[in-house]
Every structure is written in C-alpha cells, then in structure tokens.
N, C-alpha and C positions, 0 to 999 in steps of 0.2 A: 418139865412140861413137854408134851409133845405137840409141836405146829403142826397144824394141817392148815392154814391158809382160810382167807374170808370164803366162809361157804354163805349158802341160803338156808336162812332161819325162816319160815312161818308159823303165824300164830295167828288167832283169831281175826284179827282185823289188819293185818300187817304181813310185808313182806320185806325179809332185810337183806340185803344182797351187792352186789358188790356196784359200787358205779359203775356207769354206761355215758358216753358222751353227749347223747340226746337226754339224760339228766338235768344238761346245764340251763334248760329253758325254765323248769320247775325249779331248780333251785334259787337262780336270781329272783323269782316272780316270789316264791313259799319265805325267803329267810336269807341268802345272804346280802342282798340290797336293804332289809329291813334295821333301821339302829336299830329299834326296840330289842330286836330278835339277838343280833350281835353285841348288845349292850356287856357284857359280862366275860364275853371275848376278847381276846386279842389282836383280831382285826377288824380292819374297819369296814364298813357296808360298803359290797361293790357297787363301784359308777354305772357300769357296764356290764352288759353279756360276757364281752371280751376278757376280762378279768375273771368271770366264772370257767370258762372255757380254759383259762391257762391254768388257775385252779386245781379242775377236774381232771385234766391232762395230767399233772405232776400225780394227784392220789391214783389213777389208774396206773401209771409206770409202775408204783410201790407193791402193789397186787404180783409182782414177780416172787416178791419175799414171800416165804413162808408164815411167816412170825408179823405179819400185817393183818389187824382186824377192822376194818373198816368200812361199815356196812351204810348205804343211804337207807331209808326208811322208806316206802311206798304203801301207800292206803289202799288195800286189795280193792274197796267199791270208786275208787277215781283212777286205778292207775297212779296217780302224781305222786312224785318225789317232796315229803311234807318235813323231811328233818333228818339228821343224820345219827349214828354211835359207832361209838370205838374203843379200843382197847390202847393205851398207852404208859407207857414206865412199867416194860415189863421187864421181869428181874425172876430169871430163870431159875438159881441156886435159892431164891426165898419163895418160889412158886407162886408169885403176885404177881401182881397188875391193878392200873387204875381202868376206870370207865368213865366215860363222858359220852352226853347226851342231848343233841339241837333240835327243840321242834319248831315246827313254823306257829307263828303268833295265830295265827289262824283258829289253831289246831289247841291252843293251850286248853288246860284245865278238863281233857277229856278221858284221860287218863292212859293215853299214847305212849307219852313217854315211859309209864312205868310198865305197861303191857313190855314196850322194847328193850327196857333195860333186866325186866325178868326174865327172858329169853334167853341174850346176852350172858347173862348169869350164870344160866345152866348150860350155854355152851362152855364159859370159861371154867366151872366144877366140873362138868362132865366129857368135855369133847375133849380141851386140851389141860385136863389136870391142876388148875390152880388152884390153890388151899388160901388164898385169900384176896379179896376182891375190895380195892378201897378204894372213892372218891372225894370231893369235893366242892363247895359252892358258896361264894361271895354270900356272907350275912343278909345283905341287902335285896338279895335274890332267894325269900324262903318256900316258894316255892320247887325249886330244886331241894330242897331238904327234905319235903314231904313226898317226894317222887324216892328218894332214895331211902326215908323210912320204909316206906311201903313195900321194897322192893326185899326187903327184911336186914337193910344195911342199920349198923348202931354207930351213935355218936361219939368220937373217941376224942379231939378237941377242937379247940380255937386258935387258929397261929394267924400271924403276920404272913402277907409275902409282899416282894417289892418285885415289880415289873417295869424296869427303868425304860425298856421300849412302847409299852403302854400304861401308862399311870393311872389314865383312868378305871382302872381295875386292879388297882391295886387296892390292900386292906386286908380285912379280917374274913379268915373260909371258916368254914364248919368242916371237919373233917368229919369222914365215916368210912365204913371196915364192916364187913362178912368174910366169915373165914367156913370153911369147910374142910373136916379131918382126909386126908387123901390114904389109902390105905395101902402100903408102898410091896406089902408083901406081894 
C-alpha cells in the first residue's frame, strides 16, 4: 500500500479532515462525555474538557506518521465536529485494514455514518491501494451492522473477543469484509 497520510475527504454533507485542537469543545459536548455514544468502546465517557484535550493532543502527534488515518467528521451546514473514522490493523504485505466509525447520538439514524464510511472506502481502494477493507460490531449494537451493509461490506462471521480491561464490551461481533482486486501490473 502506498501512505499518503489523513488528507481531507469531502462529500455531500461532510467534511473529514484531520483534528484541530479547538475540536475538543465539540467533541466532549457531540460524543465523548456521552455513555450512550461510548457504550460499545473501550473507554469510558469523559468527565471533563481536560481529558478531551489530552486526548486530542496524543491523536494530533500521530498525524506525523504517514500510515495514520484518522479523520474527525464535521457537518459542512454547523461547522461542529459530530463523530469520528479511521483506519486501523493495518497490515501492509495482506493489503487490509479495518475501519471504525463514532457518531454523535445526536446525529444517529441519518445516514452520516455511512455517507463517511463510503468515502473512507474509496480512499482506502483508491488512494492508498488496499484490496480489502474489514470491520466490526458488538451484536448488540445492530445498527453498526446496517451502516456497514450499506456501505457494500458482507458478513463473513460471529466470533467471541475478551477485553479484560473493559468487560463491558466484551462478547459476540459480526464481522464483515469488502475486498477489491488491486491490479499490481
């Protein structure tokens, strides 16, 4: 795969771009102070600004890599930062990667998330070359399943995972997988 680093993707209602420090006021207020929103994560809803802010601080450093995709989501008609995506477990010599996807509870059911994660997409086929693109999502959370149908991902199975630092999400994913041929000639 070839890195080129978190650019800006726009799409009709959206702009994906790399975090900014004045972020952090929209994010605590949109999603990560929210359980609901964090419910399915592995960490727990910030107390505080201050804990967004150190946060935000570490995901900007990582923007030095190349090989870092991690975009906040912004609503072109508000401005506001409403949810984030990324790219992670990526694995060079198998041309994959996974994807993940947080929107603000606000914002559910509007079809956000998959506007962003089809973008997403056709960066990871198109920009930087992967030949297959696969995520996941807690049973209990089927919404994320229908956001990754749609996005043209298939269901490929059911596994266990244990997360001994958070338990509470621990259990049964849905996996799912879109591959596209890369044509090496």
């Amino acid at each position: 795969m070839k890195h080129v680093e978190t650019q800006t993707i726009e799409t009709e209602r959206l702009i994906l771009r790399k975090y900014e420090m004045t972020d952090a006021e929209d994010m605590f207020r949109n999603w990560v102070a929210d359980p609901e929103a964090s419910r399915f994560w592995s960490w727990a809803p910030h107390k505080d600004i201050l804990e967004t802010k150190s946060l935000l601080s570490g995901w900007i450093k990582e923007y030095s890599k190349l090989d870092i995709y991690h975009w906040v989501i912004v609503l072109k008609n508000t401005s506001q930062a409403i949810g984030y995506i990324y790219f992670d477990e990526i694995d060079n010599d198998a041309r994959s990667l996974s994807v993940h996807c947080l929107i603000s509870r606000k914002l559910w059911n509007q079809g956000i998330a998959t506007e962003a994660c089809k973008s997403v997409l056709e960066f990871a086929f198109n920009t930087i070359g992967a030949s297959k693109v696969h995520s996941r999502h807690h049973i209990e959370n089927p919404a994320s399943g229908k956001v990754l149908r749609k996005c043209g991902m298939g269901y490929v199975s059911t596994e266990y995972r244990h997360y001994p630092d958070c338990k509470r999400i621990s259990g049964n994913y849905h996996i799912y997988e879109i591959t596209r041929h890369i044509d090496k000639s």
